[in-house]
C-alpha positions in Angstrom: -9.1 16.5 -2.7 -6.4 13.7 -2.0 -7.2 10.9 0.1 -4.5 8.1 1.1 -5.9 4.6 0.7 -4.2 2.4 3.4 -4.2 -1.5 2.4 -3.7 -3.7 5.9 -2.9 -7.3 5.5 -2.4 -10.0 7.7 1.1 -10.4 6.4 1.5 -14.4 7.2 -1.0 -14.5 4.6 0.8 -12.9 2.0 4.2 -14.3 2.8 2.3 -17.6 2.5 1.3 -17.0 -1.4 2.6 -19.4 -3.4 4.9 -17.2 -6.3 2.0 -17.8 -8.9 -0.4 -17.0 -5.9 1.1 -13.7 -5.5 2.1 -12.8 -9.6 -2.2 -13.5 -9.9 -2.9 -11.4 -6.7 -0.5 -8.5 -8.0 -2.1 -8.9 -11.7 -5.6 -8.3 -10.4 -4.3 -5.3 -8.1 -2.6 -3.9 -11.6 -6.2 -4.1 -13.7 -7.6 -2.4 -10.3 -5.0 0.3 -10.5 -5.4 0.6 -14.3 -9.1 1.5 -13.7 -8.5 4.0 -11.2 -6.1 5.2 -13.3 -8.2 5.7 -16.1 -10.3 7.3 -14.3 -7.2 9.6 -13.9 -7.5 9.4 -9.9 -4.4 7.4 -9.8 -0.8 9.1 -8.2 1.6 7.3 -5.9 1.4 3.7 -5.0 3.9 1.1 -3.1 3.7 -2.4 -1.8 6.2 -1.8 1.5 8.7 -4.5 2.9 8.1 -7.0 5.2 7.7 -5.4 8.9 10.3 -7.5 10.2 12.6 -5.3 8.3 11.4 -2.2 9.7 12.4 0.6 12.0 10.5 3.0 14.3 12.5 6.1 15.4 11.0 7.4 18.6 12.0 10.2 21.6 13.6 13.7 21.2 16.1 14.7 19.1 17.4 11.7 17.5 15.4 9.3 18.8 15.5 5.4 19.9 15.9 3.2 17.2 13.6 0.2 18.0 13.5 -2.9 15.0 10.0 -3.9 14.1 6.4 -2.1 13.0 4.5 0.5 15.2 2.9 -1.6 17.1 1.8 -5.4 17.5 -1.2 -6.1 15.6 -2.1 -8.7 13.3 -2.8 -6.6 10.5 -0.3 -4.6 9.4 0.2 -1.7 6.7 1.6 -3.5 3.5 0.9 -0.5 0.9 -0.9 3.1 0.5 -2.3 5.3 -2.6 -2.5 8.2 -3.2 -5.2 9.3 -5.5 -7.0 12.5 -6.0 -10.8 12.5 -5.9 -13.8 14.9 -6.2 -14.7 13.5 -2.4 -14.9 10.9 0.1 -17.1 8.6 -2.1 -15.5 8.8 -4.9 -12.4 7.8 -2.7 -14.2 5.0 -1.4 -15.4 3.6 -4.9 -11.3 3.4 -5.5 -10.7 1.7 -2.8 -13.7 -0.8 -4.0 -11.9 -1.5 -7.0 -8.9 -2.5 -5.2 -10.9 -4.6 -3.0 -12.3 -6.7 -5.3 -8.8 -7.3 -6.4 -7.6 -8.3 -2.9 -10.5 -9.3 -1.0 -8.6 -10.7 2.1 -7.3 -7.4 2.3 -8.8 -4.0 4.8 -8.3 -0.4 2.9 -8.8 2.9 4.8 -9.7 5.6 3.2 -8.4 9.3 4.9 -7.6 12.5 3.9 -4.7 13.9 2.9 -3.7 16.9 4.9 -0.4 17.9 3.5 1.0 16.6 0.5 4.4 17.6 -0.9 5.2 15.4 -3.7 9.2 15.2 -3.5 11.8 14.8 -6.2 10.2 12.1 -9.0 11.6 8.7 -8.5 12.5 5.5 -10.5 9.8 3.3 -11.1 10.5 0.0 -9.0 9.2 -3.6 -10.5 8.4 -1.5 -14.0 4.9 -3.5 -13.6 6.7 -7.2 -15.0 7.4 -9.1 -11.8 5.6 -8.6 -7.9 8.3 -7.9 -5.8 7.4 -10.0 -2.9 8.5 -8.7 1.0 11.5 -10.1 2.5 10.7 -13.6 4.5 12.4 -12.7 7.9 
C-alpha cells in the first residue's frame, strides 16, 4: 500500500534557521530518509517553496488565480513522501524516523488512493546543499 507522509511546519520557524541550522536539520532528515530507504519503503520526496510563492487555482473552467496557500493556518505543508508500506503502522514507524529528525515538525500519514507516477524527473539539490524556500 502507498501512504503520503505530509510534513507541516510553522514556516517562520524554518525561514528563521540559521544556514548551518538548516544544512544540520536537512542532514538529519537525509540519515531519516536513508533508513526508510533501506528499508526499501522510500519513493518520492520534496521540500516545497515558501507559500508566499504559491498559487491556488479555484472555480470552473479556468479558474481564479488567487496568490498564497489554501488557506490561513500557521502550519503549513512544507514537504510530502511517498513510500510504500505493508500497512498503516508500518507507515507510521516512517514517519517516526522522520520525526526524530525534525521534531518541531507535524507528519500525517494517509493513504494513497491513486498514484500515477509521471515521466522520471531530474534530481534537484543532488543531496549536497538544502535548498532553503524563498524569504518573501
Amino acid at each position: 500500500m502507498l501512504y503520503a507522509i505530509l510534513a507541516y511546519h510553522d514556516e517562520s520557524e524554518i525561514q528563521a534557521l540559521s544556514e548551518d541550522e538548516d544544512i544540520a536539520l536537512m542532514a538529519g532528515l537525509r540519515r531519516a530518509h536513508e533508513r526508510v530507504n533501506e528499508e526499501g519503503r522510500l519513493g518520492p520526496a520534496a521540500r516545497l517553496g515558501a507559500t508566499a510563492t504559491a498559487a491556488v487555482v479555484r472555480g470552473r473552467r479556468k479558474g481564479l488565480v488567487t496568490d498564497g496557500p489554501f488557506a490561513e493556518t500557521k502550519e503549513a505543508l512544507l514537504g510530502f513522501y511517498v513510500v510504500d508500506c505493508p500497512d498503516r503502522a508500518a507507515a507510521i514507524a516512517a514517519a517516526q524516523h522522520l520525526k526524530d529528525a525534525n521534531p518541531t515538525a507535524a507528519y500525517e500519514i494517509r493513504e494513497i488512493a491513486l498514484y500515477l507516477p509521471g515521466v522520471p524527473f531530474p534530481v534537484t539539490d543532488a543531496g549536497l546543499e538544502p535548498v532553503r524556500p524563498a524569504r518573501v
